[in-house]
C-alpha positions as CSV (number, residue, x, y, z in Angstrom):
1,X,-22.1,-3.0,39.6
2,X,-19.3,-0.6,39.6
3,X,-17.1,-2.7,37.3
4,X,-20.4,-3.8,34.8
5,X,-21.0,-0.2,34.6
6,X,-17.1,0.4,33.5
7,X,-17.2,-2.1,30.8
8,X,-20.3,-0.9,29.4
9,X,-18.8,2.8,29.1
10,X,-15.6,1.0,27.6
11,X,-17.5,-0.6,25.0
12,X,-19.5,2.5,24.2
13,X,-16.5,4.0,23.9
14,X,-14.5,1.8,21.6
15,X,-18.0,1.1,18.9
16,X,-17.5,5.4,18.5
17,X,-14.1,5.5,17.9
18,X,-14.1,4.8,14.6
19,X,-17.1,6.5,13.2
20,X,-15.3,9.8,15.7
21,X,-12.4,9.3,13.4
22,X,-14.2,9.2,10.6
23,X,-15.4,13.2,11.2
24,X,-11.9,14.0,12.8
25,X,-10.0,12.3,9.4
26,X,-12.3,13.1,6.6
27,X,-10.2,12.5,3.6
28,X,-8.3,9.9,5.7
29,X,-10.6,7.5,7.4
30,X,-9.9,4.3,8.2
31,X,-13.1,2.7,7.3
32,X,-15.1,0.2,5.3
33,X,-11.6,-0.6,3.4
34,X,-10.3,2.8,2.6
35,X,-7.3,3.8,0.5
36,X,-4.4,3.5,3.5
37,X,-0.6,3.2,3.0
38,X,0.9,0.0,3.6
39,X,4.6,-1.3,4.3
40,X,6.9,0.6,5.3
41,X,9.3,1.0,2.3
42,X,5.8,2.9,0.3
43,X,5.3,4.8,3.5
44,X,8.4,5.7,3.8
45,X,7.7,7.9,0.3
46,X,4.5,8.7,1.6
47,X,2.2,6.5,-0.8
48,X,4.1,7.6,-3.9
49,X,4.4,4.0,-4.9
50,X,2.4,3.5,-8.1
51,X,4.5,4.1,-11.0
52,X,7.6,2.9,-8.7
53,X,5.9,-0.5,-7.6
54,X,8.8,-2.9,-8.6
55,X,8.1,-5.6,-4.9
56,X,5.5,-7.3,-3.7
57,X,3.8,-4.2,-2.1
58,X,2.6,-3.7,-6.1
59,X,-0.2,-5.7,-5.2
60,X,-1.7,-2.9,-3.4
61,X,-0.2,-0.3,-5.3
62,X,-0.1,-1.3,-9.0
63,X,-0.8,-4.5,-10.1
64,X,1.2,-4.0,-13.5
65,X,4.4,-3.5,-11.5
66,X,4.1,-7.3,-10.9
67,X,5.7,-7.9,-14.2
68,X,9.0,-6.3,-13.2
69,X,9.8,-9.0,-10.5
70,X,12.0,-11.5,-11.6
71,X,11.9,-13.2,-7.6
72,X,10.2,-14.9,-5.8
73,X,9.1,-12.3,-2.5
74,X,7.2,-12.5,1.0
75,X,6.9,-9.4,2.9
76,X,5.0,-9.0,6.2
77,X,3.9,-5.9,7.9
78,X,2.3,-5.7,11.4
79,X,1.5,-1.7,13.3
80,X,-0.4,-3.6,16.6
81,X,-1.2,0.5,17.4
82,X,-1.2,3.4,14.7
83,X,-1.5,6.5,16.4
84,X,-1.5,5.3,19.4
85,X,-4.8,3.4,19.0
86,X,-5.5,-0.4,19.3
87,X,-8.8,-0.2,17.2
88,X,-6.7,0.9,14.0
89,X,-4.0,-2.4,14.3
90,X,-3.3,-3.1,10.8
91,X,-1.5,-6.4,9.4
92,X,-0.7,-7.4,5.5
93,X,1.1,-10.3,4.4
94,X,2.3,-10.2,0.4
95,X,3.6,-13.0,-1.9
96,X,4.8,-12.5,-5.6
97,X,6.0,-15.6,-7.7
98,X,7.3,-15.1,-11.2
99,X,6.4,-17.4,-13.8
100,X,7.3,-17.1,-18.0
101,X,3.8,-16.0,-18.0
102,X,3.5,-13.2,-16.0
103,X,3.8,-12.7,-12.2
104,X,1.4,-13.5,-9.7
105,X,0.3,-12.1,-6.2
106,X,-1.1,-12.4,-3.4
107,X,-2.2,-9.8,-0.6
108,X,-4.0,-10.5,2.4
109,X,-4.8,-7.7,5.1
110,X,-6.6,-7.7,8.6
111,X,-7.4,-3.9,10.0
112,X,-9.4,-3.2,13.2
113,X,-10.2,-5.3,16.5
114,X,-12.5,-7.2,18.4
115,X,-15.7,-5.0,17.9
116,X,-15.0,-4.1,14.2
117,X,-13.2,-6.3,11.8
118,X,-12.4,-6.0,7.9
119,X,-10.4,-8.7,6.4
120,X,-9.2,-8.4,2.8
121,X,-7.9,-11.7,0.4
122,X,-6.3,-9.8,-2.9
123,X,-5.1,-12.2,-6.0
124,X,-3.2,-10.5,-8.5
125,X,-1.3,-10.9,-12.3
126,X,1.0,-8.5,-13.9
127,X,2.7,-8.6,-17.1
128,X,4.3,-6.7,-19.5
129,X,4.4,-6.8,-23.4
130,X,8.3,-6.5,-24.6
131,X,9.2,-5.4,-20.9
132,X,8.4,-1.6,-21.4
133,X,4.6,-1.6,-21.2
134,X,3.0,-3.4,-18.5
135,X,-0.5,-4.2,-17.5
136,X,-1.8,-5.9,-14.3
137,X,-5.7,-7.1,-12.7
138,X,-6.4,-7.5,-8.8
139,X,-9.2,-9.7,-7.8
140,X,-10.7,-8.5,-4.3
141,X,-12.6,-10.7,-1.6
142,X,-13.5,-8.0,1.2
143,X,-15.4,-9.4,4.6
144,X,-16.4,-6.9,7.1
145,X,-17.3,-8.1,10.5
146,X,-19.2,-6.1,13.3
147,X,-19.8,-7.8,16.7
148,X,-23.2,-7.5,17.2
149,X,-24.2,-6.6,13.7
150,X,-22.8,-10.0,12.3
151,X,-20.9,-10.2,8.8
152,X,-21.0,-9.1,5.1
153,X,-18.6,-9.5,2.3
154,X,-18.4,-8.6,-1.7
155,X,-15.7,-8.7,-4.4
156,X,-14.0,-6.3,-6.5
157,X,-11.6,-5.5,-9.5
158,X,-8.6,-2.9,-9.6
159,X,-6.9,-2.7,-12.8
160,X,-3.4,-1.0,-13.5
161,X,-0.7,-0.2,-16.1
162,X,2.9,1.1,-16.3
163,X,4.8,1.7,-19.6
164,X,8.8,2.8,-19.4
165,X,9.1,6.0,-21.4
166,X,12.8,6.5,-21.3
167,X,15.3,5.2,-20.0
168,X,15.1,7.8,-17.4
169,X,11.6,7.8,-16.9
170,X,8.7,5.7,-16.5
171,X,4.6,6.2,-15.8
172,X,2.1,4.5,-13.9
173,X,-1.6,4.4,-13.2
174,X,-3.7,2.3,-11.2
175,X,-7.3,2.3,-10.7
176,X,-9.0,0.8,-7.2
177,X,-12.6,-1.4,-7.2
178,X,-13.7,-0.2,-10.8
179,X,-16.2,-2.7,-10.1
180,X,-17.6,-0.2,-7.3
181,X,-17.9,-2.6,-5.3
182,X,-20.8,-2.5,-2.0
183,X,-21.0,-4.3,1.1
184,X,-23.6,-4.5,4.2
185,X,-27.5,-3.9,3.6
186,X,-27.1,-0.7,3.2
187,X,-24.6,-1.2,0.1
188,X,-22.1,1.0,1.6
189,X,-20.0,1.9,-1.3
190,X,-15.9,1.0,-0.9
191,X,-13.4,3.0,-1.5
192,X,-12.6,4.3,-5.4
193,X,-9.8,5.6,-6.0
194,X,-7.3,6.3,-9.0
195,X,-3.7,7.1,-8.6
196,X,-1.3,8.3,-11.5
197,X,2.4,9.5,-12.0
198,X,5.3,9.3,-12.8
199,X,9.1,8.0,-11.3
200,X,12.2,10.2,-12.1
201,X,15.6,7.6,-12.5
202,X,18.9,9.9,-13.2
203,X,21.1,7.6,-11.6
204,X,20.0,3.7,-11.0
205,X,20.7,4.7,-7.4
206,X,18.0,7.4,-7.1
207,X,14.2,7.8,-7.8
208,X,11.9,10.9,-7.5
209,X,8.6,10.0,-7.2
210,X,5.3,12.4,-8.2
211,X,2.2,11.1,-8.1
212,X,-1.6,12.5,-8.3
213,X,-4.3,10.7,-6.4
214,X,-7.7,11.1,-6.6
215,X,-10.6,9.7,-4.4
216,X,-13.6,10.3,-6.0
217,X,-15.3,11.3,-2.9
218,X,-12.9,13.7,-1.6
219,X,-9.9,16.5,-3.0
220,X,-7.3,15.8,-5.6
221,X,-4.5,15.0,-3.7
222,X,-0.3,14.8,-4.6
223,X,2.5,12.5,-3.4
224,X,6.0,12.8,-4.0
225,X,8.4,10.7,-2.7
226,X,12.5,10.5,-3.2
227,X,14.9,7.4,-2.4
228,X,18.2,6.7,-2.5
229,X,20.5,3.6,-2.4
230,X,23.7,5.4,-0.6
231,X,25.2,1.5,-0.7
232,X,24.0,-1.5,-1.7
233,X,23.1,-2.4,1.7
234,X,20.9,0.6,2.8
235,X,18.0,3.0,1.3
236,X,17.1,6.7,2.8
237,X,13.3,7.8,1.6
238,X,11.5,10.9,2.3
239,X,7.8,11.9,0.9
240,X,5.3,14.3,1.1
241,X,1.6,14.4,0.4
242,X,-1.9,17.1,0.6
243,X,-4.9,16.7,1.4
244,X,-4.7,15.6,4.1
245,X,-0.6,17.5,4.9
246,X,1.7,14.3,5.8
247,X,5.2,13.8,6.1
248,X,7.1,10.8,6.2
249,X,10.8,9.3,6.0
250,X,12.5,5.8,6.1
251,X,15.4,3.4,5.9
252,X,15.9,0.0,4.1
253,X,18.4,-2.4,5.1
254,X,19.3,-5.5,2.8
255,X,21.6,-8.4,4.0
256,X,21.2,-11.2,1.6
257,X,17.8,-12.7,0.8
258,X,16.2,-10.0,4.0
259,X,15.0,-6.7,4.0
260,X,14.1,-4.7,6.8
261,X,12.1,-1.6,6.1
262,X,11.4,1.2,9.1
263,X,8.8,4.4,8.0
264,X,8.0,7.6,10.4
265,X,4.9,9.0,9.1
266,X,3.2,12.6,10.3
267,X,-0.5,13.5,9.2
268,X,-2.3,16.9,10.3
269,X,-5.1,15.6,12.3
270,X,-3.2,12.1,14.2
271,X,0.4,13.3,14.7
272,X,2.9,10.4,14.5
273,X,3.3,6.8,13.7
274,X,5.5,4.4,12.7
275,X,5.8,1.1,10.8
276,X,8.7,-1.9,10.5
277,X,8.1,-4.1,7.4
278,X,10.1,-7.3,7.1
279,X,10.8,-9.2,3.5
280,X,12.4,-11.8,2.1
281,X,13.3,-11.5,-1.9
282,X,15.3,-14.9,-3.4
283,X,17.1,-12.2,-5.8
284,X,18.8,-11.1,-2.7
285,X,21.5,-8.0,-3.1
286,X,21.8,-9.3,-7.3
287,X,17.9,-8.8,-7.5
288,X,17.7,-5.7,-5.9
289,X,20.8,-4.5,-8.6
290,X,19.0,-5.5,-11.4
291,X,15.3,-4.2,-10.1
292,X,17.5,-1.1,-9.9
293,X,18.8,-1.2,-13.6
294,X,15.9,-2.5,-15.2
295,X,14.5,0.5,-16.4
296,X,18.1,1.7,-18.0
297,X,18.4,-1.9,-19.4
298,X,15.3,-1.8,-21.2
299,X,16.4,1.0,-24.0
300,X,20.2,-0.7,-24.7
């Protein structure tokens, strides 16, 4: 009886957490597909990602930035315990494959455990018109799973679009479920959200990142991230963000056709966490040299 009555409080236990974390996070929780950083290279510059977006990660960050590749990549992320907490284990898996007609993507995501369950399948196109603007679409398929509860899923759109501005400086926007997409009987709306700035090149080596996000249910919030390549075999980041107050670094290695990406990241209300993304670009070192010089490139 003693061990029944143990499982039962266990379970009670673990169908709170979330909606616990939920009150605890408020602009940050990590619920019915909210707006959460993922791999560790875009963590590592806490989020600012959007009008950088030049991998495979632009599936979740910009669409548009999709027509930059030039590679074939796969990049796989897995965090078995953010925080410190099974319930929140996160995994993403993205592919980007360059044809002469644009770049396609694909993003697939699983957040949560046994109990609760969200599942995400994300198809996406970018391309540009005469390389220096560029315009992308992300088709959504979002399943939510509660045990007990059984299942619901919907679809959505995100739209984005970059344009080069110098050869120094480029913009980016991006736009999450326009479609404002629901799920569940109660139509719980999913998160919208729109993200803009801008990336800062001086040297083909460095890139300052400042970025404006807004979720349209909570406080304006800014990113800024910086990253440098001090060789051609290894990347320092740093970022910053409000609302909530985080703090984050990272380090890239590259050996060939592999990239290993690590990313510390502090928030206000959860403390510390830490991700390892792993990714494999056919470019190798001469793709990442000319991702680097591609925005110079474009105005000679």
């Amino acid at each position: 009886m003693s061990c029944s009555f143990n499982k039962l409080v266990k379970k009670t236990i673990s169908c709170l957490l979330i909606p616990a974390l939920l009150i605890i996070l408020n602009k940050k929780s990590f619920s019915q597909f909210e707006n959460t950083d993922v791999g560790a290279r875009a963590t590592g510059l806490n989020g600012a990602f959007t009008s950088l977006s030049d991998n495979s990660l632009a599936v979740y960050y910009n669409p548009s930035g999709l027509g930059q590749m030039k590679y074939r990549e796969f990049s796989f992320y897995y965090s078995p315990a953010p925080y410190g907490l099974t319930e929140l284990s996160t995994a993403t898996l993205t592919y980007s494959e360059p044809f002469s007609f644009g770049t396609f993507g694909l993003g697939i995501k699983t957040y949560g455990y046994d109990l609760y369950r969200e599942t995400g399948v994300t198809v996406s196109y970018g391309n540009s018109f005469k390389k220096k603007i560029f315009y992308g679409l992300n088709l959504n398929y979002y399943n939510l799973k509660i045990k007990n509860y059984g299942s619901d899923f919907t679809f959505g759109i995100d739209a984005g679009a970059m344009a080069y501005i110098t050869n120094f400086l480029k913009w980016g926007f991006f736009a999450r479920n326009i479609t404002n997409a629901k799920i569940g009987q109660s139509k719980e709306k999913l998160a919208q959200v729109y993200r803009t700035g801008f990336t800062i090149q001086p040297r083909s080596d460095i890139n300052f990142i400042l970025e404006l996000e807004k979720d349209v249910r909570y406080n304006l919030s800014l990113r800024a991230g910086f990253e440098y390549s001090i060789i051609d075999y290894v990347d320092l980041r740093a970022g910053v963000g409000s609302e909530p107050t985080a703090f984050s670094g990272g380090i890239g290695f590259y050996y060939s056709l592999f990239q290993i990406d690590y990313a510390l990241n502090h928030t206000q209300d959860l403390g510390f966490t830490h991700q390892v993304t792993f990714s494999v670009n056919f470019g190798g070192l001469k793709g990442k040299k000319e991702s680097r010089e591609q925005l110079k490139r474009a105005f000679e």
